[in-house]
N, C-alpha and C positions, 0 to 999 in steps of 0.2 A: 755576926760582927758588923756593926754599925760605923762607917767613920765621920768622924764630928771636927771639923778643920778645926784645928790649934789657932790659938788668940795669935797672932803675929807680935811678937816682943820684940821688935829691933825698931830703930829709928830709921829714917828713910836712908840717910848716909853714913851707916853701921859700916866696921869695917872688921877684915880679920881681923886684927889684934885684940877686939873683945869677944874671941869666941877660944881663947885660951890654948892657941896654938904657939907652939915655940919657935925662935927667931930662925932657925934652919927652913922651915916650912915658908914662913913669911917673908924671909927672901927670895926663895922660888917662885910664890905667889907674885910678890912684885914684880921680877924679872919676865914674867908674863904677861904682865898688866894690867892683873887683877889687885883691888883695893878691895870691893865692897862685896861681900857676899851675896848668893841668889837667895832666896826665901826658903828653900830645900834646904839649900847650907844653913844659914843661921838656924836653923832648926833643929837639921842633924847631926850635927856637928856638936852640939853640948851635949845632947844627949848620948851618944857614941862614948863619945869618952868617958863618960860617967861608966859605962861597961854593960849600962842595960839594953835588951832586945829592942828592934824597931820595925816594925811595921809602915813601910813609905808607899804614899802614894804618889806620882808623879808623872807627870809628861815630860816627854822627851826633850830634847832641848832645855832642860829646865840647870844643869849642872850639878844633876845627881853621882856620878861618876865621884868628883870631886867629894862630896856630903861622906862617902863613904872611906874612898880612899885616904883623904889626910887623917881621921881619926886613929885606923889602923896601923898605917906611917909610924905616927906618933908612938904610940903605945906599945909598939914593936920596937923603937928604936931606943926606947927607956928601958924595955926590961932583957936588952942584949944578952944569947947567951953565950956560957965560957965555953962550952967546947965549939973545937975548931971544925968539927962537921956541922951543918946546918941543919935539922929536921923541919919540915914546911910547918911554918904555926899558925899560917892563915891561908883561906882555898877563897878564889872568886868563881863564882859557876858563871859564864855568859851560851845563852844558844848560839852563837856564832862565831866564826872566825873575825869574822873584821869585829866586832863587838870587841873581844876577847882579846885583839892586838891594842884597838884602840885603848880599853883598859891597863894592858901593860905597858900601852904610853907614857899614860898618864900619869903612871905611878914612877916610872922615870921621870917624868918634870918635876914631878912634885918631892919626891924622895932623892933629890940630885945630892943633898949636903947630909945626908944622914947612910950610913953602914947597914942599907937592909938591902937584901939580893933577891931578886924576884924574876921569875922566868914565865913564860906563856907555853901554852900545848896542846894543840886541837889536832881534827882527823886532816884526813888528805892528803898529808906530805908522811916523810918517813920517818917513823921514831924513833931512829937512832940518836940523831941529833938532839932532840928532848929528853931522850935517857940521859946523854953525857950529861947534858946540863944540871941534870935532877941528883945523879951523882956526884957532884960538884957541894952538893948543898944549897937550899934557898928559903928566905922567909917566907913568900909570899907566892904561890901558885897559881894564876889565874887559867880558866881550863873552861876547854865545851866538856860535858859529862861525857860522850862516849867514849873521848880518846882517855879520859884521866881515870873512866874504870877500866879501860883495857890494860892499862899502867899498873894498877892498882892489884889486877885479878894475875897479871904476869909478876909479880913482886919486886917491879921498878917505884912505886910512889907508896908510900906509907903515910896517914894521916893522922898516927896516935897522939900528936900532941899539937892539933889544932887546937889554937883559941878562940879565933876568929875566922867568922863562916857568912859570904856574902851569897847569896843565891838576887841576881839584878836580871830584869826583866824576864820576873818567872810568869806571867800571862804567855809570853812570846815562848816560853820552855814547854811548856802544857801543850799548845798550838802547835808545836815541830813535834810532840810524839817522845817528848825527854823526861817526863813523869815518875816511868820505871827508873831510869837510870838514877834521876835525883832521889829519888825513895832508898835506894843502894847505896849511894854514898853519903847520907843523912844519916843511914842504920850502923856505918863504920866510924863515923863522927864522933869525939869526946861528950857526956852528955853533957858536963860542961864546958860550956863554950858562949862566946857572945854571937848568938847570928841577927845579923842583918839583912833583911828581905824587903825588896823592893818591885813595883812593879807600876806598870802606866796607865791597866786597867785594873778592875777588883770584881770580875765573876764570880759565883758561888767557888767555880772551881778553882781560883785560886784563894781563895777565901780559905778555903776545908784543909789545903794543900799550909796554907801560914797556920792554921790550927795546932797542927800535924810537927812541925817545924820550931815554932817560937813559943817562948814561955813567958808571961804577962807582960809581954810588948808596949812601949810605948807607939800610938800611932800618929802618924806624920801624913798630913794632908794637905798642902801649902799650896794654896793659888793665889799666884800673883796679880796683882792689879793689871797684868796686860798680859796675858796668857801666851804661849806662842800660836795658840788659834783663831784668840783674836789680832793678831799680826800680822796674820796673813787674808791675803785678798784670795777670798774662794767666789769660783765661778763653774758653771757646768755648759756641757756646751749635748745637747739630745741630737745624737748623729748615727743611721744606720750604719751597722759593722762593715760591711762593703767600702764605707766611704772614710774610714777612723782612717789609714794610713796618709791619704792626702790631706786630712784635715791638720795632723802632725805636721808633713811636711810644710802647707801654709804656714800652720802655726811658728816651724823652726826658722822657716826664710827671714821673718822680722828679728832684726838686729836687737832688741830689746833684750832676745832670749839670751842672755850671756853665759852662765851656766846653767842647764837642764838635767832633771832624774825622770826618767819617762819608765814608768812602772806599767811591767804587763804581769798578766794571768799565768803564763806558762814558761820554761825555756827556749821552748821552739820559736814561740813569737817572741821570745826576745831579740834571740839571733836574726829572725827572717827580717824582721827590724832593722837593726845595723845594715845588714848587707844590702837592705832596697837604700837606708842612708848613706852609705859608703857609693854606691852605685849611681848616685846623683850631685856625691862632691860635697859631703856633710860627715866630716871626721868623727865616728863616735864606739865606743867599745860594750858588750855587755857583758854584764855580770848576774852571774847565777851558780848555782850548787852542782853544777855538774863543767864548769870551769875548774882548772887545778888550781891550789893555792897560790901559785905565781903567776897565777895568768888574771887572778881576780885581784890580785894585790900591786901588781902592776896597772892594771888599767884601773884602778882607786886612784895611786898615784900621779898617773896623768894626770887624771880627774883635778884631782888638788892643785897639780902643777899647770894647772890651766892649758898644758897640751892640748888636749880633747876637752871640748867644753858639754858636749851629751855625753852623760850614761844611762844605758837601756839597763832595766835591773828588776827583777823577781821581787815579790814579798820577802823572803828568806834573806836577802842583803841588804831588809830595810833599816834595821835596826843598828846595822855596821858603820855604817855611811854616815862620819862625823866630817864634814866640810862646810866651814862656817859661810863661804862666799857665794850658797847656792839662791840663782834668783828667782828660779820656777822648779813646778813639780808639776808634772802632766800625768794624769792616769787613764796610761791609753785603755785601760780594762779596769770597769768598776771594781775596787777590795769585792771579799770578801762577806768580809764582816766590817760593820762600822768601827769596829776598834782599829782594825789595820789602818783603814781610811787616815786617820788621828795619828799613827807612827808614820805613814809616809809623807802627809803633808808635813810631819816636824822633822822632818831633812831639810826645811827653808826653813827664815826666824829663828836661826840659832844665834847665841852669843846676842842678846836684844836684838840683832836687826827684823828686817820685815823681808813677805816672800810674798810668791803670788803661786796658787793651784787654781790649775783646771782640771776637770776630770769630762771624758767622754763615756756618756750614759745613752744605751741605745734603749729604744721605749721598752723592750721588754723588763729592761732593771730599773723601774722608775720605783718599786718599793724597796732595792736596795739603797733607793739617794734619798725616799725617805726617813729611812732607817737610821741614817748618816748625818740628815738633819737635825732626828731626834736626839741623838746622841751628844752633839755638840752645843742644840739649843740653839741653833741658828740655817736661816732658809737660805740657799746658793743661790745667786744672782745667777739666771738664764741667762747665755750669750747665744745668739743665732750664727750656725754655722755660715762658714767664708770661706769656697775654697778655690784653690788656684785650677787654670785649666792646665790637666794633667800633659797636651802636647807641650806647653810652653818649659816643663820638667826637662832639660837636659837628660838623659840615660831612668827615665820614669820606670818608659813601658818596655825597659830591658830586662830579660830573663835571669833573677841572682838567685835562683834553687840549685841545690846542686846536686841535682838528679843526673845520670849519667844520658846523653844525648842514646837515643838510637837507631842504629846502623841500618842505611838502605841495605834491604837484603834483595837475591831473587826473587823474581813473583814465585819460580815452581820450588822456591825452597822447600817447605811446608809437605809440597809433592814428592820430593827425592829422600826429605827426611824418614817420609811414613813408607817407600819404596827401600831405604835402608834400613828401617827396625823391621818390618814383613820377612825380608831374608833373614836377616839375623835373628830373629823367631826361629824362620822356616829352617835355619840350619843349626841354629840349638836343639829345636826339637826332633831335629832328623839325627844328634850327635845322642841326645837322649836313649832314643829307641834303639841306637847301636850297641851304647853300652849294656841295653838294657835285655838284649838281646842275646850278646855275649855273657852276660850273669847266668840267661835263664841257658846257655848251652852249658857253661862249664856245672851245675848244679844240675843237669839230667846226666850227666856224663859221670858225678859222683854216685849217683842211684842205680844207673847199671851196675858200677862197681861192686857197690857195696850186696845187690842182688846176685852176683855172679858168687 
């Protein structure tokens, strides 16, 4: 499968009202702000409605959310039905919670004047609460796979009369290991149906996976004359691992940094993160998959609310994390893979503005920043590390592990210890041979018996 970018048909100052959306829709749009379509939307958006398959290709930030959602909206909201229970007619698949809220956001903004009921249901929390709701009736289901097949395999969610099927950043579903699950609720799906598949990159493996999935798809390939890659100011900065957390902190002390996503490799360094910044007087929360749903949806919220202006955050919440005001993106741990590279820096340059990444590359990953190069078709500007001297750090070289301290003991501890298990030995085994002693008398005392 080849994609061959679509001719661009709209005029530079296109706006929704020629993409065939109805006046319910186009006043929420306004009310938002929004006049003029992104290039995703004008695209996907006629095509959608039309009812044929879509194959999108897209980077992040581009306002694919929207391209998919108003179509559905619409078309749900026309062919209303009469009974007063709801059965779900449309499923959105997202790998993430925050993903998968932000989607049922959005379908709340957008669907505020039209009678469609739409609910959200991921892991983590309890599903009682998403049962009631499901019981309730709803058109529009937005779901991570595993909790919506546990739903599904308990006989709480039934999909027999989907129409509409989104599977949205299925590269990022491949990557978490959600494969099997989508493969499962693909197989329970009506075969007709309109699905809609999107995604930010196009490996073989999602490639075989859209095969699999969609039938003679229109394909959506839209780049914009200003990409959100080229929007943003990328820099690298070559710094041994030893030296990466004070380079941050340097980096944080300049007032420039106004809101920050400082993306690491693991959980562990995410937290040990925070706590050296919380330990020097730099408010910041992190987030990651082993955080409970309210503890990761709360420090989001800061986030937005400018409370806390750093979040520390994992690959796995990159994809979640819609806040249009962010000015930097640090990647204290090279991606992965060059595709992740491309979804974390588009957590900045959303909504047209512009951002700025740095990432610290220590020499051993210097073919992963080639890799990262190659991919984007553009070389990162070297910056020479700058770093502050670590005494002048207020609470720097303060201990924030939180390993348990341990206790002055006696020096001859160790000696009374091995002098207390020696007896206790010596008088186990002295209780042993007693009993064992008394077995072998009363069993010679049976055999006279039995010889008399």
């Amino acid at each position: 499968m080849i994609f061959i970018p679509r001719k661009l048909n709209f005029l530079k100052n296109d706006r929704f009202e020629n993409l065939n959306l109805k006046a319910p829709f186009l006043k929420a749009l306004s009310e938002e702000g929004y006049s003029s379509p992104t290039p995703i939307q004008n695209e996907t958006i006629p095509i959608a409605l039309q009812g044929l398959d879509i194959l999108g290709m897209a980077q992040t930030g581009t306002g694919k959310t929207a391209a998919f959602s108003l179509p559905i909206l619409q078309k749900l909201n026309a062919i209303q039905s009469p009974d007063k229970f709801r059965e779900p007619r449309a499923v959105i698949l997202a790998p993430t919670r925050e993903l998968a809220i932000q989607i049922n956001d959005s379908l709340r903004t957008y669907g505020k004047y039209v009678a469609v009921k739409h609910t959200v249901i991921f892991g983590g929390v309890k599903q009682g609460p998403q049962v009631k709701l499901l019981s309730k009736g709803v058109d529009i289901i937005v779901a991570t796979p595993g909790r919506l097949l546990d739903l599904i395999n308990q006989g709480f969610c039934s999909l027999n009369k989907i129409q509409f099927f989104v599977l949205d950043e299925a590269d990022r579903m491949l990557d978490m290991g959600f494969i099997r699950d989508v493969q499962k609720i693909v197989k329970i799906l009506p075969v007709k149906r309109q699905t809609l598949f999107f995604s930010a990159t196009m490996p073989d493996s999602v490639i075989k996976l859209a095969d699999t999935i969609l039938k003679s798809p229109k394909k959506v390939k839209v780049k914009s004359t200003l990409t959100p890659v080229e929007r943003i100011s990328q820099s690298v900065i070559v710094i041994e691992p030893q030296n990466k957390l004070l380079q941050l902190i340097t980096l944080l002390k300049d007032k420039v940094f106004e809101s920050v996503i400082v993306f690491t490799k693991t959980k562990h360094k995410a937290n040990r993160i925070s706590q050296k910044m919380k330990a020097i007087g730099i408010e910041t929360e992190a987030i990651h998959s082993n955080k409970s749903q309210a503890a990761r949806q709360k420090a989001l919220n800061a986030f937005k609310n400018g409370d806390i202006t750093i979040l520390i955050a994992t690959d796995i919440a990159a994809r979640g994390i819609d806040v249009e005001a962010v000015s930097h993106i640090v990647n204290f741990d090279m991606p992965s893979t060059p595709e992740d590279y491309v979804h974390r820096i588009g957590r900045t340059a959303r909504a047209g503005a512009s951002g700025i990444a740095i990432s610290f590359c220590e020499p051993s990953e210097r073919l992963k920043l080639f890799r990262i190069e190659k991919l984007i078709n553009f070389k990162l500007e070297v910056v020479k590390s700058n770093l502050l001297n670590p005494d002048d750090i207020l609470g720097y070289n303060e201990d924030t592990s939180n390993k348990p301290k341990v206790k002055n003991h006696d020096v001859n501890q160790f000696e009374n210890k091995k002098y207390k298990s020696s007896k206790l030995a010596t008088t186990k085994g002295k209780s042993a041979l007693r009993r064992y002693a008394k077995k072998n008398k009363l069993v010679q005392q049976k055999k006279k018996i039995k010889n008399k």
